[in-house]
N, C-alpha and C positions, 0 to 999 in steps of 0.2 A: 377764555373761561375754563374753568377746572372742570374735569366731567365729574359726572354724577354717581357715586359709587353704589353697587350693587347693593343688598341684605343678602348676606348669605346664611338657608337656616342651619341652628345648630344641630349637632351628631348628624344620624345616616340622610337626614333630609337635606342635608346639603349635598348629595350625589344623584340627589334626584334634580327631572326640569323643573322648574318655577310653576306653581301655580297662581293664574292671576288674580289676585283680589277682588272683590266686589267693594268697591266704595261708593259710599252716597253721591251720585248726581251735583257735581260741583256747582251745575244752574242752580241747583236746591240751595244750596251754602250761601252761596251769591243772593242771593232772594231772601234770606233769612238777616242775613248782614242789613240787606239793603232796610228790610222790616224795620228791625230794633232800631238802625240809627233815625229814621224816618217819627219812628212812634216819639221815641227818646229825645232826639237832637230837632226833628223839623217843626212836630206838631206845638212845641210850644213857642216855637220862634214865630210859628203863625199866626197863634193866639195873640203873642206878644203885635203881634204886626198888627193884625183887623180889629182884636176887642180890648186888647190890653191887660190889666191885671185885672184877677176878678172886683167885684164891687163890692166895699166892707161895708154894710151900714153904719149911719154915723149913729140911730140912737137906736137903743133896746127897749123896747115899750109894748103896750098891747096894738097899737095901731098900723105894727107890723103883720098883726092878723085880719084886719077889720078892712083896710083901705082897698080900694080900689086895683086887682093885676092890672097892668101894663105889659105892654110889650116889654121895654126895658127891662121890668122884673123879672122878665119870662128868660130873657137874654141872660141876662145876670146869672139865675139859677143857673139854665144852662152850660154858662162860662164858667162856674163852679163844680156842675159835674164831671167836666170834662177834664178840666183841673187835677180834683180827685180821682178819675181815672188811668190820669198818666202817672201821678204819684204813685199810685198803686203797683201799676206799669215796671214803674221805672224800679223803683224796690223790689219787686218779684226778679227782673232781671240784675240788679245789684247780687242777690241774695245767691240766685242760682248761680252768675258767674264764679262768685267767689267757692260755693260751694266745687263746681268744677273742676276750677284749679286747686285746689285742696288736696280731692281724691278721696277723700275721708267720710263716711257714713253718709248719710242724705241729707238734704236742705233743708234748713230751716221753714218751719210752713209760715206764711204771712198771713194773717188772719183776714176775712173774707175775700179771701181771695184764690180761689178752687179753681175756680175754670181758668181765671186767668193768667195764675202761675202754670197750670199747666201747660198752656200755652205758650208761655216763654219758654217751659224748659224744654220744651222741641226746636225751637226758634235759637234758644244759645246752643244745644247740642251739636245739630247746623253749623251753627255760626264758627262755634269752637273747631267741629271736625277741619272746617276751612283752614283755619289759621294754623291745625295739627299736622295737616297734609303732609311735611318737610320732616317735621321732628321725630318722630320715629325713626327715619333713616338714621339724621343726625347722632340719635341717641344710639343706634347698635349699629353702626356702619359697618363692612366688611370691611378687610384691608384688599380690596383687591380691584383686578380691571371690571370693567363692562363685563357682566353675564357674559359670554358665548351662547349662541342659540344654539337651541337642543340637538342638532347633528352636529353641529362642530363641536359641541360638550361629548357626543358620544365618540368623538374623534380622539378629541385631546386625551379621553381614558385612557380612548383603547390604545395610545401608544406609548402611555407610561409604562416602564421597568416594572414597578410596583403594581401586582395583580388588583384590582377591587373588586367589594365585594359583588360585583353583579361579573366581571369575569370569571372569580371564583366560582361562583355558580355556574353560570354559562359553560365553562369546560370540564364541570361533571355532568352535565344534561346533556352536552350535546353527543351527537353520535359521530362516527368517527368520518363520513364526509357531509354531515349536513351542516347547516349554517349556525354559529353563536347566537347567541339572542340569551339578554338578559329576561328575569322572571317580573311580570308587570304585580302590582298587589292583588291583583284580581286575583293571579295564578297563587300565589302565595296562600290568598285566602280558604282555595281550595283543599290545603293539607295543614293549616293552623288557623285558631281563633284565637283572637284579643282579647284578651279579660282584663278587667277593672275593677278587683275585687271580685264582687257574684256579678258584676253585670259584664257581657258583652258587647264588647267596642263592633261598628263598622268595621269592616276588612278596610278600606282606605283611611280612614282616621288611626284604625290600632296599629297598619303596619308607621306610621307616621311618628307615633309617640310610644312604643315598646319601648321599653326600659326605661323609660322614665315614669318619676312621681306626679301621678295626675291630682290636680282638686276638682270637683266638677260643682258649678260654680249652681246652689239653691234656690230655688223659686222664694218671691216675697214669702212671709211669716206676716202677717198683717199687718203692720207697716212698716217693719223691719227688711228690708234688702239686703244682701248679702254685698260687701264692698271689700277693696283689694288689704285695706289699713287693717279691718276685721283677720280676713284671712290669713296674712301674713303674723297676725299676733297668735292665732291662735296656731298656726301652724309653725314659725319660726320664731313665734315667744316674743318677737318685737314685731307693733304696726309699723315703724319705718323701714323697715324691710320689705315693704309694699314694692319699693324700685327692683329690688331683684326679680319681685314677680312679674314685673311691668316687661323688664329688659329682655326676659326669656321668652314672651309670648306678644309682644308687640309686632303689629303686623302681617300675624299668622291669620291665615283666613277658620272661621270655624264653624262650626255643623251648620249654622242659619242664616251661612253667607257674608255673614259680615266679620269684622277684622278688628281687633284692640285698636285703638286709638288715645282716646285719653285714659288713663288711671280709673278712675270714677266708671267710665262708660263700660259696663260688665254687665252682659244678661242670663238668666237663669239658663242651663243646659252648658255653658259655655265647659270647654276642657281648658287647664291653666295649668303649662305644668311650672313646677316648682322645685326650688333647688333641692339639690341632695341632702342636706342639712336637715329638711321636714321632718315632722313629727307627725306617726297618727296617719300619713295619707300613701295612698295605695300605691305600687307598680303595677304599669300595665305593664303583662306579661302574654306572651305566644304559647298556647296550647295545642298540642297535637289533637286533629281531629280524630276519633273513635274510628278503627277497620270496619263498626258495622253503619256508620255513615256515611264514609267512602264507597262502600258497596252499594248502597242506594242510588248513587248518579247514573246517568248515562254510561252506555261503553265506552262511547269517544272521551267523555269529561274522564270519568274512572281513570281511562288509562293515560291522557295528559296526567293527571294529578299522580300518579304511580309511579312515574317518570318522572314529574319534579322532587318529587320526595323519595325517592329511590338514589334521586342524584344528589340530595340532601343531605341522605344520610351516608350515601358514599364520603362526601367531603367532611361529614362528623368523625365516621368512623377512620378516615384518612388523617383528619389533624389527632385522633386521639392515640394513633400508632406511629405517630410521626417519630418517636423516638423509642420505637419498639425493640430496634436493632442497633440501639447505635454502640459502634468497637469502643473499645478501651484505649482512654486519652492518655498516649506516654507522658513523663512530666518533662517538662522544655528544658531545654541546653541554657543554662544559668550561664553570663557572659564569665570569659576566662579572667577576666581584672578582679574579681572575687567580692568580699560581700561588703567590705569597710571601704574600699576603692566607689564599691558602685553607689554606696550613702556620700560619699562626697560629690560623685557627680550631680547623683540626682536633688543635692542641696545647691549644687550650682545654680543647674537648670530653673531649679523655682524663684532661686537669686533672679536669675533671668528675666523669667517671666514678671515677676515685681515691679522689675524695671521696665518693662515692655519691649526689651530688647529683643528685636525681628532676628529671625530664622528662616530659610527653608531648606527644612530637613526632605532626605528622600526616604520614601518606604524603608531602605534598612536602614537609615537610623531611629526611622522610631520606632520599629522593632526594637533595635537594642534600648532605647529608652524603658520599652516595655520588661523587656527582659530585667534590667538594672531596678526598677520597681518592686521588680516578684525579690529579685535573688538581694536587694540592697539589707543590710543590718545597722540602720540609726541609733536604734538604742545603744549599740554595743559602741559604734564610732563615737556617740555622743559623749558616752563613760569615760573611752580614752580617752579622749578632747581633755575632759574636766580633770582627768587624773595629772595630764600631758601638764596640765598649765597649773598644778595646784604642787608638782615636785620642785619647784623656784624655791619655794617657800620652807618647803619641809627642812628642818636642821639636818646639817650634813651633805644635803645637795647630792643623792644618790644619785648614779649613773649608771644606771645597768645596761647590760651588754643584747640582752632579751628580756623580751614582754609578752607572756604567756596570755589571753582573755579569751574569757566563755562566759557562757552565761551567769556562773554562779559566780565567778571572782575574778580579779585580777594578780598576778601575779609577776612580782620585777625580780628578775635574776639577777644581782648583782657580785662584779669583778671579786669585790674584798668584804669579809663578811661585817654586817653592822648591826647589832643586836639589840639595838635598845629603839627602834620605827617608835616616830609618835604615834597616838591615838588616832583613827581605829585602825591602823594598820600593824599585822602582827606576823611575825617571822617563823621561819622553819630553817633548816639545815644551820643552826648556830649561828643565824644573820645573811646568810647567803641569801635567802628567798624571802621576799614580802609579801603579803597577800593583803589587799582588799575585799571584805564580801561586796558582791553586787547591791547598791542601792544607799552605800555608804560613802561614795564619792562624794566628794566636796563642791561647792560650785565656783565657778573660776573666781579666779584672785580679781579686785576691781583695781581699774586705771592703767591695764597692760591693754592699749588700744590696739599693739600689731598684731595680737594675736599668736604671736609667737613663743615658742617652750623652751625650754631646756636641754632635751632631744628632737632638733631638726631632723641630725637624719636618720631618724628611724623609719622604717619598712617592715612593708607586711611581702613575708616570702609565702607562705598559705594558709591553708586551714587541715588538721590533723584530722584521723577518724575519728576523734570524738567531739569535731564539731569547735574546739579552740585554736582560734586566731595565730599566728606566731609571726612575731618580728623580732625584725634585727636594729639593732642599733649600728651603722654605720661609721658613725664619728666615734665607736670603743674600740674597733676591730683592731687598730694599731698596726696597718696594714692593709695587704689586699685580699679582699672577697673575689675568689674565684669562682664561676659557673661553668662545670663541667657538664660534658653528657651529651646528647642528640645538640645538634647544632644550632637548628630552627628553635626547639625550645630554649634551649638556653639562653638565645639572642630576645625572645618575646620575654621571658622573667626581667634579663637587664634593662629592655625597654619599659617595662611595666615598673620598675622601683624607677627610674630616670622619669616617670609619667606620674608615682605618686608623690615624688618629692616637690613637683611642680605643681601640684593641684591640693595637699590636703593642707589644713588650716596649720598644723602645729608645725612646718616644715620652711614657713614663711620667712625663716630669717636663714634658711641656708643659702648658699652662694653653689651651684650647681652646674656640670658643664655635660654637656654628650656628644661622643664623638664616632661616625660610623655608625649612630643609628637613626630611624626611618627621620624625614624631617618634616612630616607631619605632624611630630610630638610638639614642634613649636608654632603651627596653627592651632594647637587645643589649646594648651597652656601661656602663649606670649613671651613673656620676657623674664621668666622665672627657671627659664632652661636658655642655657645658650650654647647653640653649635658652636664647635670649634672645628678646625681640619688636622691639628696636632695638638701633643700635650704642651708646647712651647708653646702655642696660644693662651695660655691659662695664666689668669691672673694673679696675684700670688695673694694670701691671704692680708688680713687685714691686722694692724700690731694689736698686739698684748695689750689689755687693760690695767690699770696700774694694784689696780685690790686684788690681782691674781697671785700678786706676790706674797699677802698676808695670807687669802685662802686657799691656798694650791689650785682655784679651781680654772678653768680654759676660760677666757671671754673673749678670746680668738672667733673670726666669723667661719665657721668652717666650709670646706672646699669639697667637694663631692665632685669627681668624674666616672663618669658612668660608658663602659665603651665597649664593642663587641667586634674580634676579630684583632684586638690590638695585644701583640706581648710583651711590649716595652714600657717599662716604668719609670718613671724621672727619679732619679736618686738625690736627696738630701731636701726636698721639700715636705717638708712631717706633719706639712696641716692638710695637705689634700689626702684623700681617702678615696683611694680608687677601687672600682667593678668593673672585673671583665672578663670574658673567657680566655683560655689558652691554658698552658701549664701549670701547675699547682706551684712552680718554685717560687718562694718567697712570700706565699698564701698565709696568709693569718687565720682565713675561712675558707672552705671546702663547700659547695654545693652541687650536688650532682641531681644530673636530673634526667629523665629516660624520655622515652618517647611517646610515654602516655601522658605524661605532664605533672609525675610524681616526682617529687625531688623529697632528697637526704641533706638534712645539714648537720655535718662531720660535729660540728662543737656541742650541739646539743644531743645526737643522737636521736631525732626524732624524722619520721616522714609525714610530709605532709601533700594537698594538692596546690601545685605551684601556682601563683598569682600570675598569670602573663596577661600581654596585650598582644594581640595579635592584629596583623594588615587589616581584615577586613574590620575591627573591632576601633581601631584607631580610624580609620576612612571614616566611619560610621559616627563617632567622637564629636571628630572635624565638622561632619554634615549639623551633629546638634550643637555647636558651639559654635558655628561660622555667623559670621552677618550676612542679614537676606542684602541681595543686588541693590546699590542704590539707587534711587528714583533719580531719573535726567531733570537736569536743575528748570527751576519753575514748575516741572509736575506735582502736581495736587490732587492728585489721583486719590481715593478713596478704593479703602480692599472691597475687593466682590461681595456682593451677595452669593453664600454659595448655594446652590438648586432652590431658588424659592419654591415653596409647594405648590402644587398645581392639585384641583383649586385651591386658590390663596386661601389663608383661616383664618381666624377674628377673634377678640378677645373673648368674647360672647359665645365662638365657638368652642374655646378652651374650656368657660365655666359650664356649659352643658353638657359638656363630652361624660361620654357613658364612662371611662378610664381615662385619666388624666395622668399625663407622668411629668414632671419636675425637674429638670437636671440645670436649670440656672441657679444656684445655689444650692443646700443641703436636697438630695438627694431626694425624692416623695412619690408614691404612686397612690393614686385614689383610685379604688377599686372597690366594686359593691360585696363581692365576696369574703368571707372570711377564713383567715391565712394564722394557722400558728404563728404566736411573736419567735419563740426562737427562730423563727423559718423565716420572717421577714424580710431581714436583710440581703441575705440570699434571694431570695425569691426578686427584691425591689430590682438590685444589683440587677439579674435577669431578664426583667423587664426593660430596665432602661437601655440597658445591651441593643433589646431588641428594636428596641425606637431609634436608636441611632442609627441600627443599621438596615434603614428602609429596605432595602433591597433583597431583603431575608439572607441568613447567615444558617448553615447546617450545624445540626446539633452536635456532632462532635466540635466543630469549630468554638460552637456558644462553651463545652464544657473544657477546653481547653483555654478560653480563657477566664472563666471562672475560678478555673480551678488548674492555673499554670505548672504545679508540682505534679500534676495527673490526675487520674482519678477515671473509674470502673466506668463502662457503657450506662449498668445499670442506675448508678446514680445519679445519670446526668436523665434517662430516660425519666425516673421518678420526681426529679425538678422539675421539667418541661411537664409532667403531669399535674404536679400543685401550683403551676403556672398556669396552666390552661384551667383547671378548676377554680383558681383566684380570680381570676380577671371574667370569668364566665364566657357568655356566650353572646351574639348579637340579636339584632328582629327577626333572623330567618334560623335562629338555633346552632347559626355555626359557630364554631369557638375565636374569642378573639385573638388567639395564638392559633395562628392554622398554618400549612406547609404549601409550600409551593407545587409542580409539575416535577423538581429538581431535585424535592429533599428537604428545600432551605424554608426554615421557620421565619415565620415575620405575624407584622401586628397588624388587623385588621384597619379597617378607613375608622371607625367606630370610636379607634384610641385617639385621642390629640395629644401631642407633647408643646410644653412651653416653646422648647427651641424651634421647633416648624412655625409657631406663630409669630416669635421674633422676625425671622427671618421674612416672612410673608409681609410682618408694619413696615420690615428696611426698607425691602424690596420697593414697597408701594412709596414711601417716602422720596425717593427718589427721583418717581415720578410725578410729582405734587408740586401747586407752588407753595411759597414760604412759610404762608399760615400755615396749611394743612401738613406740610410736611414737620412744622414744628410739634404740631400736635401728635402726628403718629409717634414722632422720635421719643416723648414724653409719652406716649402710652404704652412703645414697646421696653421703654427702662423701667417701667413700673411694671413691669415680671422680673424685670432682675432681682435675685434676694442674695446673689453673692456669685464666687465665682465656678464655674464646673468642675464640681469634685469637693465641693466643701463640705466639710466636715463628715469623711467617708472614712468607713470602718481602716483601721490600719491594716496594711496589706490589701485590699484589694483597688479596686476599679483600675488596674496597671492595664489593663487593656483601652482607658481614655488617650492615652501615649498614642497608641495606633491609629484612634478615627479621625486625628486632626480636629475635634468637634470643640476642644478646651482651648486650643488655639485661636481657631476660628470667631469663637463666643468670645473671647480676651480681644481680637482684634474688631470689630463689630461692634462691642459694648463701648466700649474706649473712642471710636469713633462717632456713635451717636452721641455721647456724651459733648465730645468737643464740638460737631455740630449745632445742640441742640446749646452749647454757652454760646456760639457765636451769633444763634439766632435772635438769643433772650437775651442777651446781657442788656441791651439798651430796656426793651419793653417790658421786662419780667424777669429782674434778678433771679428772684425766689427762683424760679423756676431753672435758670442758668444754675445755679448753688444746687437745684436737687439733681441737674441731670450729671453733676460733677462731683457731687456725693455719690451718686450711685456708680459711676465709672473710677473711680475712686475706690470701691468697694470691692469690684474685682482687680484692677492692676492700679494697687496702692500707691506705688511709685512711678507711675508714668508722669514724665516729668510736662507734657506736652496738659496735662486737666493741670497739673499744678500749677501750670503758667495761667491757666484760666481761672484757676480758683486764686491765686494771689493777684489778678484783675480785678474780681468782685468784688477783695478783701480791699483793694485800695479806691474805687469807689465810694467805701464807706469810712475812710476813713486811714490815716497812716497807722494809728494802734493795732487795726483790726491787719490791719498788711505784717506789720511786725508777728503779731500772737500766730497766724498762719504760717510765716517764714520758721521759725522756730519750732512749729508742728513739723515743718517738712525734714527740719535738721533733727529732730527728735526720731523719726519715724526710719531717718537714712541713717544715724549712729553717724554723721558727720560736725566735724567743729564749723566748718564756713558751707556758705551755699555754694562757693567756687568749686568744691570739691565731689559736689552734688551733679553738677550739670552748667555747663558755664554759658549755654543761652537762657538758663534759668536766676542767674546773679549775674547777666546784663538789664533782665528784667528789672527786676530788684532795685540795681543801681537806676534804674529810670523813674519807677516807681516812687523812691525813697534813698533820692542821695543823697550822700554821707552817712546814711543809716548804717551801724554794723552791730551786725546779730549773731551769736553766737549760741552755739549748745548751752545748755546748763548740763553742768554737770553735779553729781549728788556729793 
């Protein structure tokens, strides 16, 4: 038998013990059942049994009046009264049931019939509550185990990482050897009152329902009653929004003892609170009580109550100088691979992730991921890309020797001057120099599917002090590129061009060899670099194309070796083009480069900061690029749940939470306070920061990575201020950004985040059997709105790299998804197609939902298998599925053979 899962309530009442319900007397309910079916179902079966139907007279005449009663007559009427009274019976409880189930305004009245309908409608109230018993839970279940009883709930707190809010308190009251003790409401009440508008709440009702939108539910209006269908319209504009009301306050016990049950069943005084969405209805709010009230108590009460609000406002005053002092954040060591190198990685890495291609990285590599995030430049790499692939085409077929790019233009240095550049590109130095402005690139030429340019091997040697890019063209040099200078450096610059000849997009068709340098470059990169142990290993280039004769120009594949420490060069092989250190003799180029990491290049005259790769920066590479460990064959192991929260949280907790934050898709925080838009995003950014990182993070830490290039004490103090003033305060006044004992800022119990809830349905799914766990898995994909980090401002949240939490949420999403197809696929397509749409949504390419989703698609049908297949080859830029994933076009061929499907192309 599955156990029975708890209610846990929404916001700070879910930290508190469980108050038990008063529910009606289930012998009542039993008694009332038994009534109705007795009146309804027996009493006419018995009639039926002893007198039968009543007696119709056969004729109508006066001597209906005149003749002699009888017994029989007397029976008859009788038998007819009774008749008539069950009819009436039975309608008054027709009328009421339906009324009940409804939910909607009051019952129709049956006409003579007063006493008797009201009668029933205690009798089905009863009856109904019986039958209601279960559903309420059903309806808002928690995702989590059995309650814990109240000591081992005060256990399980006290030994989470994460302070709450009744430890928070507890370690400004207490004194320095006496005992902890959270503040009960009582004590609370003693130094704030609940207000509700003008009216005040109970001290145990207000601390209960603070911050939230209360309605307080109207006594009759002469036969008008106040109903939930009413409420809900006039306060959220639609009566069917009655269920939201239902869902937040079902179960709750209230002022009269008694508890929500059905929809309909609402009594005057009742508090209902209501989504944030409302219109027109109040916040309870916590009031400080008046110094000359406090003065009126007793000495003993006085000074208890002096002492909690003393320690109260210690922890205000404490979270509002939390970042009173904080030093000035240097701006972080940008990785030495530079800013077009780090756009290519980090374009890898999302390649990656698409594909759902496992990793485990260690701590420093996703630092450097992080790092490569701040310091990467797309836009500008993108520019190149399009230029790289759009000079094929240009008449003349330039081949410049350097490529100058910043922000504002481009600019090709070209061997031999050519003055007449097509449109828009226009010259200087009498044809020597071409310039591009920025924004005027072309977009790539269609049906070059390799990807490949025209200058393979160009390299980026740095970036200048005025912030432009500069490379070399390689295959112009007509000769060897020397690297002179500090040793160490010189040998990281030749590793760093041997690393981005094997990794950027336009360099795809060179033929590249390295020798004597680290060999980890060919765990990054594969088979796009090939060690060698001498130059006699090297392959020799590939022949002449025959049109090179008419156009002068090379269609030779060129040969790049790249090598540090070697000073011997092969004589009469004219297509390789070698890099290396040692002496200048026979050097075509000159690079020298010092030991801060500035290098001179002799041809152009310019310095710049040199591009290297250094050991640790390459280890680190390897870590982001490697495949995680494989699984020992047969294991079907499932990734962890990582920390599920303790206490687990509910979806129900999510929508009542006083601040909600967002980060499964586009980015959101709800919060009651109001925040400058310019400041928004910053501020969101902030928040979210801090929800991930439960365990509170110190504010210099939070403004360095906010703000990775640096940034003053003071400005990160002033965020954390319109932070704590955004998000406000909780029931006991303290700020929902408060500091720890340590320093470190974190977010009250108060906040919930999507991703804590996730994780709490996995967790509990788990432990579920098949039904129940199908249903969690389908309730925690419906938070999913997309994947972690989407659609976030450019440049930032590069600190997601760091918490593994977009990893995490990619592996998790993707795996309920494929769970929740293998549960449904026989019982509930539908439902298998949405949990595989939504996993789909964040790791597009995971080939393991696509196998699930071209299952359903052949279920319905070979068309529908074909139209899918073709999605998938659409979405990969591939011509065959083979080339996709080849346990996914064995599928296929099972699926639908002899089927062959191809791209279309335009």
């Amino acid at each position: 038998m599955t156990p029975t899962l708890q209610r846990t309530a929404p916001g700070p009442a879910r930290f508190r013990a469980p108050t038990p319900e008063r529910r009606e007397p289930l012998w009542r309910s039993i008694l009332s059942v038994l009534v109705l079916g007795a009146v309804i179902i027996g009493l006419p079966c018995l009639l039926l049994w002893q007198a039968g139907l009543p007696p119709l007279p056969r004729h109508l005449d006066a001597s209906l009046l005149t003749r002699a009663v009888t017994a029989e007559t007397v029976l008859g009427v009788l038998s007819w009264v009774v008749w008539l009274a069950w009819l009436q019976f039975t309608v008054c409880t027709v009328v009421e049931v339906i009324s009940a189930l409804r939910g909607r305004g009051l019952p129709a009245h049956v006409p003579l019939a007063g006493g008797t309908q009201a009668l029933v409608r205690r009798l089905v109230t009863s009856a109904l509550v019986l039958g209601a018993v279960a559903a309420p839970a059903a309806v808002a279940a928690p995702v989590s185990a059995p309650e814990l009883p109240p000591v081992a709930t005060m256990q399980t707190q006290a030994a989470d990482t994460t302070p709450s809010l009744s430890q928070a308190a507890a370690s400004a009251t207490s004194s320095a050897d006496g005992p902890t003790e959270a503040s009960s409401p009582g004590e609370q009440a003693q130094s704030v009152r609940y207000m509700l508008g003008d009216t005040e709440l109970p001290a145990d009702i207000g601390a209960e329902l603070v911050g939230q939108r209360v309605y307080v539910v109207q006594p009759p209006a002469g036969r008008y009653h106040d109903n939930m269908w009413d409420i809900a319209e006039r306060t959220l504009g639609d009566g069917r929004a009655y269920q939201q009301i239902y869902d937040l306050n079902v179960g709750r016990v209230q002022p009269d003892g008694r508890s929500l049950e059905l929809a309909r069943l609402i009594q005057p005084g009742w508090y209902l609170i209501v989504p944030e969405s409302a219109q027109d209805v109040d916040r309870v709010v916590a009031v400080p009580v008046e110094e000359t009230a406090q003065a009126d108590a007793s000495a003993p009460s006085a000074t208890a109550s002096s002492d909690t609000a003393a320690g109260t406002s210690d922890m205000v005053a404490a979270a509002s100088n939390a970042a009173a002092a904080v030093p000035d954040v240097p701006p972080a060591q940008m990785p030495a691979i530079g800013a077009l190198m780090a756009a290519t990685f980090t374009a890898i890495l999302a390649d990656r992730r698409r594909r759902a291609i496992a990793a485990a990285p260690g701590d420093d590599a996703l630092e450097l991921e992080r790092l490569m995030r701040v310091g990467a430049d797309p836009v500008r790499a993108d520019r190149l890309y399009r230029i790289l692939r759009s000079l094929g085409a240009v008449s003349g077929r330039p081949e410049p020797y350097a490529v100058v790019i910043d922000d504002a233009a481009c600019r090709l240095l070209l061997p031999r001057p050519l003055p007449q550049p097509p449109l828009p590109w226009t010259t200087d130095d009498d044809g020597s120099t071409w310039s591009l402005p920025s924004g005027d690139e072309p977009a790539a030429p269609a049906g070059d599917a390799d990807g490949g340019t025209a200058l393979p091997g160009l390299v980026t040697i740095g970036r200048d002090e005025n912030g432009a890019d500069i490379l070399i063209n390689l295959g112009a040099a007509d000769g060897d590129v020397v690297v002179g200078g500090e040793p160490t450096m010189a040998a990281e610059l030749i590793t760093a061009l041997a690393l981005e000849l094997g990794t950027n997009p336009w360099s795809q068709g060179a033929l590249a060899y390295t020798l004597g340098l680290p060999a980890v470059l060919q765990r990054i990169v594969g088979d796009r670099l090939h060690a060698v142990a001498s130059l006699d290993d090297i392959s020799p280039a590939r022949a002449v194309d025959p049109d090179s004769v008419l156009t002068g120009q090379r269609h030779t594949q060129q040969t790049f070796v790249l090598t540090s420490g070697q000073e011997a060069t092969k004589p009469g092989q004219h297509d390789l083009s070698l890099v290396r250190t040692g002496p200048s003799r026979g050097a075509r180029w000159r690079i020298e480069i010092d030991a801060s990491g500035m290098a001179r290049i002799d041809p152009l005259g310019v310095a710049v900061t040199a591009t290297r790769a250094t050991g640790e920066e390459l280890d680190a590479l390897a870590g982001l690029l490697g495949s995680a460990a494989p699984a020992p064959p047969g294991d079907d192991s499932r990734p962890p749940v990582p920390d599920p929260p303790q206490p687990p949280l509910s979806t129900v907790a999510l929508r009542s939470a006083a601040i909600r934050i967002l980060v499964l898709g586009p980015a959101s925080v709800d919060a009651p306070g109001t925040v400058d838009p310019d400041r928004r995003d910053r501020l969101t950014e902030a928040a979210i920061c801090l929800a991930l990182h439960p365990r509170g993070i110190r504010p210099e830490a939070l403004g360095a990575m906010l703000w990775p290039l640096g940034v003053t004490g003071d400005v990160v103090a002033a965020m954390v201020r319109r932070l704590r003033d955004w998000l406000g305060t909780d029931s006991q006044g303290i700020p929902h950004v408060r500091q720890d004992e340590e320093g470190r800022l974190l977010l009250g119990p108060d906040v919930v985040c999507d991703w804590d809830v996730l994780r709490s349905l996995l967790s509990a799914s788990r432990r579920s059997d098949i039904h129940r766990e199908a249903e969690l898995l389908l309730e925690a994909l419906r938070l999913v709105r997309g994947p972690v980090g989407a659609g976030i401002p450019a440049g930032g949240y590069a600190w997601l790299a760091r918490v593994r939490t977009a990893r995490q949420a990619d592996a998790l999403v993707t795996d309920a998804a494929h769970r929740a197809a293998q549960l449904l696929h026989d019982t509930d397509p539908d439902g298998a197609a949405l949990a595989v749409d939504t996993g789909l949504r964040v790791v597009d390419l995971d080939q393991r939902l696509w196998r699930d989703r071209l299952r359903l698609a052949a279920a319905r049908g070979q068309d529908e298998l074909l139209d899918e297949v073709a999605a998938l080859l659409n979405a990969t830029g591939a011509d065959e599925v083979a080339e996709v994933d080849p346990a996914t076009a064995a599928l296929v061929e099972e699926l639908a053979p002899g089927a062959s499907v191809r791209r279309a192309t335009a």
